[in-house]
N, CA, C and O atoms as CSV, one atom per row, in Angstrom:
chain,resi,resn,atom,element,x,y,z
A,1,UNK,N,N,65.087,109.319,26.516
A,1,UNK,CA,C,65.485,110.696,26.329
A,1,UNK,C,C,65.062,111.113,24.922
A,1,UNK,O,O,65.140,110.433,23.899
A,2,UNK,N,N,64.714,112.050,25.028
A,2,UNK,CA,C,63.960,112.915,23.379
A,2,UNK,C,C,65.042,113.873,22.779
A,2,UNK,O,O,65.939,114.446,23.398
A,3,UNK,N,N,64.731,113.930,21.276
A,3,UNK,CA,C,65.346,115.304,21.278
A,3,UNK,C,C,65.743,116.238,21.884
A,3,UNK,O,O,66.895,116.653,21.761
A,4,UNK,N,N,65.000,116.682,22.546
A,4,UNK,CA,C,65.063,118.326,22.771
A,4,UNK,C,C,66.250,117.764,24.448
A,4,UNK,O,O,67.188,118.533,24.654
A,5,UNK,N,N,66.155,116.900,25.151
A,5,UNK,CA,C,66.977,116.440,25.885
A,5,UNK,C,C,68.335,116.471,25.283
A,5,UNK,O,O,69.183,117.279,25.664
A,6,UNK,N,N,68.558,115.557,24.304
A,6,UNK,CA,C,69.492,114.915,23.894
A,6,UNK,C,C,70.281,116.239,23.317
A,6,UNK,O,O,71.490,116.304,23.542
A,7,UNK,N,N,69.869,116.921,22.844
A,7,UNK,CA,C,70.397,118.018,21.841
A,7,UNK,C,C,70.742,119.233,23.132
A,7,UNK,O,O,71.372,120.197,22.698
A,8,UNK,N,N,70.437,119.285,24.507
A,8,UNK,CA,C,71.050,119.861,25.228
A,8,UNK,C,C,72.044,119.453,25.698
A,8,UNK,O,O,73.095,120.058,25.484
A,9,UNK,N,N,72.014,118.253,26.517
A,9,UNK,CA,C,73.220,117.299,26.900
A,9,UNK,C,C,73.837,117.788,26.210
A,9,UNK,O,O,74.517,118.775,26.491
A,10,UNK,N,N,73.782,117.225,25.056
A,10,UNK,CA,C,75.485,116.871,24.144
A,10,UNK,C,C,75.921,118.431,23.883
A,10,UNK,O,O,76.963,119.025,24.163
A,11,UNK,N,N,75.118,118.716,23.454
A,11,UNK,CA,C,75.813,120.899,23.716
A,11,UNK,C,C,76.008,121.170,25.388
A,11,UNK,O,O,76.731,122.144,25.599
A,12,UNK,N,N,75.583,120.605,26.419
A,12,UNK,CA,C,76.035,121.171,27.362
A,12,UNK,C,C,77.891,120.224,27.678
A,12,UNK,O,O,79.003,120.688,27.929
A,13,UNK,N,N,77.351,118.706,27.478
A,13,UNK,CA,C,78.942,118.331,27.837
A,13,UNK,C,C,79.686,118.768,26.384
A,13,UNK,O,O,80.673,118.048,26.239
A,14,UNK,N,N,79.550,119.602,25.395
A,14,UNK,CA,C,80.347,120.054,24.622
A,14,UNK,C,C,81.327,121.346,25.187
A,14,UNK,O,O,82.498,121.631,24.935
A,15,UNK,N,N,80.365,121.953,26.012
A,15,UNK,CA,C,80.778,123.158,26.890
A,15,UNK,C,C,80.291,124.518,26.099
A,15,UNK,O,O,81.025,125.495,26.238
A,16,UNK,N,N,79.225,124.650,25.359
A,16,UNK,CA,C,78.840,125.376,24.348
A,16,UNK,C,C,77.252,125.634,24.644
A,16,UNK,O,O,76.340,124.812,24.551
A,17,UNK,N,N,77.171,127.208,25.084
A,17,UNK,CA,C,76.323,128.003,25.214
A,17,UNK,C,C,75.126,127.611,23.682
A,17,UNK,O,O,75.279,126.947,22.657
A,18,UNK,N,N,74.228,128.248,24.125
A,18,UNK,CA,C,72.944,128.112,23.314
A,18,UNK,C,C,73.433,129.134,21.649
A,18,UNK,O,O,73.206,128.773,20.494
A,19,UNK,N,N,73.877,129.954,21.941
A,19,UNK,CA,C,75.040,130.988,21.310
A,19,UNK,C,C,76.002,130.357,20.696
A,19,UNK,O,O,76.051,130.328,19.466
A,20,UNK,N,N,76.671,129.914,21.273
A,20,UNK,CA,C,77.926,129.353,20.661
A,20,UNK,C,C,77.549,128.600,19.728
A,20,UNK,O,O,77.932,128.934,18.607
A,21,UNK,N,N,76.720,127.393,19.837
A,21,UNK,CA,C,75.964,126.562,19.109
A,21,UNK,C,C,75.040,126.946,18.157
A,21,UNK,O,O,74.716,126.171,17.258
A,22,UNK,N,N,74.493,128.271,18.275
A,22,UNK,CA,C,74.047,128.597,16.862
A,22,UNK,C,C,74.724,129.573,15.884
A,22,UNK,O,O,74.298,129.604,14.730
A,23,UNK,N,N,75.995,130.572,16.336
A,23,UNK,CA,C,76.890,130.396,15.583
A,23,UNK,C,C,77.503,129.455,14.552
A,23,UNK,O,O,77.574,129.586,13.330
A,24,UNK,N,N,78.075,128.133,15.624
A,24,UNK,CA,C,79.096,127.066,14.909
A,24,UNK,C,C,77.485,126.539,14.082
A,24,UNK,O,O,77.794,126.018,13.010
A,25,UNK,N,N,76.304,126.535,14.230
A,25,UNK,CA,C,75.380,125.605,13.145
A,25,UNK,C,C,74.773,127.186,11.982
A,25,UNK,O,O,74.002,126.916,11.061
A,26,UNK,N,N,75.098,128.271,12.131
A,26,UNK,CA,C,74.504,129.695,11.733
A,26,UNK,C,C,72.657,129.766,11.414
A,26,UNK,O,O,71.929,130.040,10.460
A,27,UNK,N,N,72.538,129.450,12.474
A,27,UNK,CA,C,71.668,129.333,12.816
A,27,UNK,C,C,70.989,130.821,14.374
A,27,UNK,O,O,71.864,131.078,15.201
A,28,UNK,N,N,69.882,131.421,14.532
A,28,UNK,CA,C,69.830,131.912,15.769
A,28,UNK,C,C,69.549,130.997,16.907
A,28,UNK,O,O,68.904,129.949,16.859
A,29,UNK,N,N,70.272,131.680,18.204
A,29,UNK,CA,C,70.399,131.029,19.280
A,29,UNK,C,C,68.905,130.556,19.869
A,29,UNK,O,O,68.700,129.538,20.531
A,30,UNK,N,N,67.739,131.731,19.389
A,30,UNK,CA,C,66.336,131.243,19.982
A,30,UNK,C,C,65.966,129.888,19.598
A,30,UNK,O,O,65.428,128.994,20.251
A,31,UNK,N,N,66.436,129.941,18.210
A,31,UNK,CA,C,65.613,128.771,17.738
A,31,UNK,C,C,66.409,127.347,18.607
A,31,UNK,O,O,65.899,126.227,18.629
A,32,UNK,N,N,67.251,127.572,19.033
A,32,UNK,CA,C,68.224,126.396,19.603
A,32,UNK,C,C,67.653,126.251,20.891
A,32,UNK,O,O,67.738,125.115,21.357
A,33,UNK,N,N,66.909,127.392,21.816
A,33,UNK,CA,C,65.874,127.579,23.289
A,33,UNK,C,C,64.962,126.730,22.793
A,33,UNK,O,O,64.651,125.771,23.499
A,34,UNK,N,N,64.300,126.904,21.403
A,34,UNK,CA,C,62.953,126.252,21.207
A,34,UNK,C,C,62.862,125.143,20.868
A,34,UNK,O,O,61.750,124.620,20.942
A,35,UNK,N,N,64.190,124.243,20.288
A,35,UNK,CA,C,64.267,122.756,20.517
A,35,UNK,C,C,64.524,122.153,21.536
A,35,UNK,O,O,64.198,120.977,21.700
A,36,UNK,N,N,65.372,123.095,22.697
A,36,UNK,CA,C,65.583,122.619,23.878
A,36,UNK,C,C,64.192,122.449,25.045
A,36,UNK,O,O,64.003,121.492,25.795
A,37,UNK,N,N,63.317,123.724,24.904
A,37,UNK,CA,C,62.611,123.823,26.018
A,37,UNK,C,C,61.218,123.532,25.517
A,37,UNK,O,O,60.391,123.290,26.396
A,38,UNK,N,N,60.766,123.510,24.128
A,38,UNK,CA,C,59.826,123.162,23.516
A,38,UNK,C,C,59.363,122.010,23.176
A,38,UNK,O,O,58.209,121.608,23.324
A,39,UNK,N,N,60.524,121.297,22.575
A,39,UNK,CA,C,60.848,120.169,22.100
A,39,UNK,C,C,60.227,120.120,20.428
A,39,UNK,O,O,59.677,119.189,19.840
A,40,UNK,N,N,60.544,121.445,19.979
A,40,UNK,CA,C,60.380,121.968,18.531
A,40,UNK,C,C,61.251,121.093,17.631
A,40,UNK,O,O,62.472,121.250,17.654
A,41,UNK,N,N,60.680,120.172,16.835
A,41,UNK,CA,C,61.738,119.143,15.769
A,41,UNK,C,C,61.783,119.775,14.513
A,41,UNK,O,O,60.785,119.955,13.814
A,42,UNK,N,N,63.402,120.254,14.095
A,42,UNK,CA,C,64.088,120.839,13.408
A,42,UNK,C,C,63.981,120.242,12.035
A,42,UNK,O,O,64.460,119.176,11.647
A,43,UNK,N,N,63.313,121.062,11.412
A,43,UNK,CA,C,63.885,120.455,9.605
A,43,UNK,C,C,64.973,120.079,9.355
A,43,UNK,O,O,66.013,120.627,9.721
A,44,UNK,N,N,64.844,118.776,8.486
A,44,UNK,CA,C,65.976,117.951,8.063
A,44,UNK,C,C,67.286,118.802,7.999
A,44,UNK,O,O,68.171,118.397,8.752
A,45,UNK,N,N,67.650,120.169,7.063
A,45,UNK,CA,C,68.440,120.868,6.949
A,45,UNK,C,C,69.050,121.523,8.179
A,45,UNK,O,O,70.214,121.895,8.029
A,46,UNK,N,N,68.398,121.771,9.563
A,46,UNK,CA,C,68.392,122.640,10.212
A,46,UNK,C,C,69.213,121.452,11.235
A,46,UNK,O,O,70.307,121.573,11.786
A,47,UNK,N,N,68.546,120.634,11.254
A,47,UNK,CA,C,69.297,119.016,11.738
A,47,UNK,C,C,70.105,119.012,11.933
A,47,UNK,O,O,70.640,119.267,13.012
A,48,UNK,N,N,70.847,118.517,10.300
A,48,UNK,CA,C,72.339,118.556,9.902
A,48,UNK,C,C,73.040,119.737,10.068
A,48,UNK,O,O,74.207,119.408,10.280
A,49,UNK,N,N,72.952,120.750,10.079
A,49,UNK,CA,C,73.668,121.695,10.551
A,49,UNK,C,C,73.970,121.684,11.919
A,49,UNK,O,O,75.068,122.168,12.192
A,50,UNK,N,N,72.856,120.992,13.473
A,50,UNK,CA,C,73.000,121.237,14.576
A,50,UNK,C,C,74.431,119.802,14.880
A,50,UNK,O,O,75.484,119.723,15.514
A,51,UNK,N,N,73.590,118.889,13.962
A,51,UNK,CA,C,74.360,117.841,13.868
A,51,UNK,C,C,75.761,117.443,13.560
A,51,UNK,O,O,76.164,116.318,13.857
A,52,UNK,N,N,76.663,118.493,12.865
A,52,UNK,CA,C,77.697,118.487,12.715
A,52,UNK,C,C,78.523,119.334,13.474
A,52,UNK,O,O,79.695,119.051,13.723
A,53,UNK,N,N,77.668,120.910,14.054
A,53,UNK,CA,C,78.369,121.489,14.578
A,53,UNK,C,C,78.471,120.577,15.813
A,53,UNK,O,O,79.672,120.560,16.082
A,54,UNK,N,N,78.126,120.177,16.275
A,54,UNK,CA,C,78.336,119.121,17.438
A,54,UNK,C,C,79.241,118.171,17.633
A,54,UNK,O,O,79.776,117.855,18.695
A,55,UNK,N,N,79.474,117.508,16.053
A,55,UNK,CA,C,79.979,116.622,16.042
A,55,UNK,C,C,79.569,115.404,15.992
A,55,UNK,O,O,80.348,114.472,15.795
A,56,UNK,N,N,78.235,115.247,16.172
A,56,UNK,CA,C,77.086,114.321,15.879
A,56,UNK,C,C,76.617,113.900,14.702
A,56,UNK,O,O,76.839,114.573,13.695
A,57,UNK,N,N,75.767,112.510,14.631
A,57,UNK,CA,C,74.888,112.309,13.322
A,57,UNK,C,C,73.495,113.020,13.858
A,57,UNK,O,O,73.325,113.387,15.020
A,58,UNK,N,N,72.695,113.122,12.969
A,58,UNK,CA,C,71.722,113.281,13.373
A,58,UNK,C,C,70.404,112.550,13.720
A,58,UNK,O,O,69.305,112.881,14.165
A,59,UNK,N,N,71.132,111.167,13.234
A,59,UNK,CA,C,70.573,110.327,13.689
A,59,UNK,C,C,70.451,110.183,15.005
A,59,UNK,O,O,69.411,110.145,15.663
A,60,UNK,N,N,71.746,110.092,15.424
A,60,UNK,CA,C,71.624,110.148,17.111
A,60,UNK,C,C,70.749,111.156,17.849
A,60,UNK,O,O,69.753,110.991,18.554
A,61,UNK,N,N,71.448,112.300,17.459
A,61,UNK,CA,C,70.378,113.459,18.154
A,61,UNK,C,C,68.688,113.397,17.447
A,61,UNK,O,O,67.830,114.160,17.892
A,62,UNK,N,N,68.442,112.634,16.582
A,62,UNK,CA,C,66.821,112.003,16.664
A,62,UNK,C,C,66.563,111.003,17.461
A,62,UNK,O,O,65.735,111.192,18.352
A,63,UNK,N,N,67.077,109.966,17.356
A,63,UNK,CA,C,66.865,108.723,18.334
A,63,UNK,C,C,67.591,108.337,18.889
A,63,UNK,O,O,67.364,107.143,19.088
A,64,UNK,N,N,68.688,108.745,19.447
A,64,UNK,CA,C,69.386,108.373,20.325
A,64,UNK,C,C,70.653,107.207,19.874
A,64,UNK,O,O,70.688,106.779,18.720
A,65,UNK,N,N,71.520,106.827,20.767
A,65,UNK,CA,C,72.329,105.915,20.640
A,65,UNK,C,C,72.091,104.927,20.423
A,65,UNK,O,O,70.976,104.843,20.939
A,66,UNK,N,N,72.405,103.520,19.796
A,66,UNK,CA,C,71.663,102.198,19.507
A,66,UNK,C,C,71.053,101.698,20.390
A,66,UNK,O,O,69.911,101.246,20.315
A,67,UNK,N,N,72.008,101.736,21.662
A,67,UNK,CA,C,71.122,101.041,23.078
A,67,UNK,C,C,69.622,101.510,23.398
A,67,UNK,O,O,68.579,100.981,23.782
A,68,UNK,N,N,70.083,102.810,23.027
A,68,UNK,CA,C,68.996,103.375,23.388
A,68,UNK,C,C,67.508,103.204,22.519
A,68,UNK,O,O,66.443,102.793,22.980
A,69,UNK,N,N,67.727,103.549,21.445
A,69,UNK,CA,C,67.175,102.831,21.019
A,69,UNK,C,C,66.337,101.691,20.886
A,69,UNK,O,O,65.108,101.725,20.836
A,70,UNK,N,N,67.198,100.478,20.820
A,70,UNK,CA,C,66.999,98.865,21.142
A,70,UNK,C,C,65.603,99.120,22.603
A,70,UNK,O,O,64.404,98.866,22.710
A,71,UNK,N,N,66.508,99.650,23.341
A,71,UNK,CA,C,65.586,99.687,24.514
A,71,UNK,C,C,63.841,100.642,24.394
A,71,UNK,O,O,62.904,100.466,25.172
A,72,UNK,N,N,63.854,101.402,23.454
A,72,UNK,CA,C,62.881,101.985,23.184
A,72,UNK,C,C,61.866,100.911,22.572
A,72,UNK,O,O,60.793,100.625,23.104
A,73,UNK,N,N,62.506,100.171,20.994
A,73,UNK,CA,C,61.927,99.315,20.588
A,73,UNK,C,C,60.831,98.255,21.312
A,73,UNK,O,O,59.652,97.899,21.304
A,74,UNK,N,N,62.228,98.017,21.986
A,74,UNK,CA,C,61.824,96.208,23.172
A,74,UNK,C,C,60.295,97.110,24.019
A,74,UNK,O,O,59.201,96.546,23.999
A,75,UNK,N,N,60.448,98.352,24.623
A,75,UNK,CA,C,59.400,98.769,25.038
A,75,UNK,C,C,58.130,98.730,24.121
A,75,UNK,O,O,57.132,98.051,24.365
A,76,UNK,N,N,58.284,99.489,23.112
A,76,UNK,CA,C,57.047,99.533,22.242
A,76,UNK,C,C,56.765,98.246,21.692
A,76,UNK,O,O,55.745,98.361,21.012
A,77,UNK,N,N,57.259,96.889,21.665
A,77,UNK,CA,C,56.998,95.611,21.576
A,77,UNK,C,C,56.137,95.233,22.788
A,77,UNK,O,O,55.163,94.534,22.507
A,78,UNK,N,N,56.279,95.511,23.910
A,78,UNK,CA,C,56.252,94.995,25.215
A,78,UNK,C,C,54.589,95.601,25.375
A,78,UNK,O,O,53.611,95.095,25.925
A,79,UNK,N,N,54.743,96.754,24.719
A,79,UNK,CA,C,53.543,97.548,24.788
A,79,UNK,C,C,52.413,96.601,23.652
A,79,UNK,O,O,51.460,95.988,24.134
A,80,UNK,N,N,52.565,96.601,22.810
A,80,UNK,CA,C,51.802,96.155,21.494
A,80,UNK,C,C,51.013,94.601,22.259
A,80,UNK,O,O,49.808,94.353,22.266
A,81,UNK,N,N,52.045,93.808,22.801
A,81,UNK,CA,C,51.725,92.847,23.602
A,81,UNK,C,C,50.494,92.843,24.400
A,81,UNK,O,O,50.245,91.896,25.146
């Protein structure tokens, strides 16, 4: 799962419109369409703002959860192979 995935999920099981979410980050709501449907990666600043209104690091909403992760890694190992 990518960004622009990950950063919908977690705003959709937050229960928080594209709107709502760029309010709580003050941010506009387009630009929140264009990480979702674009997969447009947000300046560091712009990040942390999506990242807290969420409730998130932004680590996560870059790469995901550790598992997830791990499992990305082990792939791109598997690949290099």
């Amino acid at each position: 799962m990518g960004f622009a995935q990950r950063l919908k999920k977690t705003r959709v099981d937050k229960g928080l419109s594209q709107t709502d979410l760029g309010n709580l980050a003050g941010i506009h709501y387009t630009q929140i369409g264009m990480y979702e449907s674009k997969g447009s990666q947000p300046p560091a600043d712009i990040l942390a703002k999506l990242a807290n209104a969420l409730g998130v690091s932004s680590d996560f909403l870059t790469n995901g959860s550790t598992d997830e992760l791990a499992e990305h890694t082990l792939n791109d190992k598997e690949l290099l192979n």
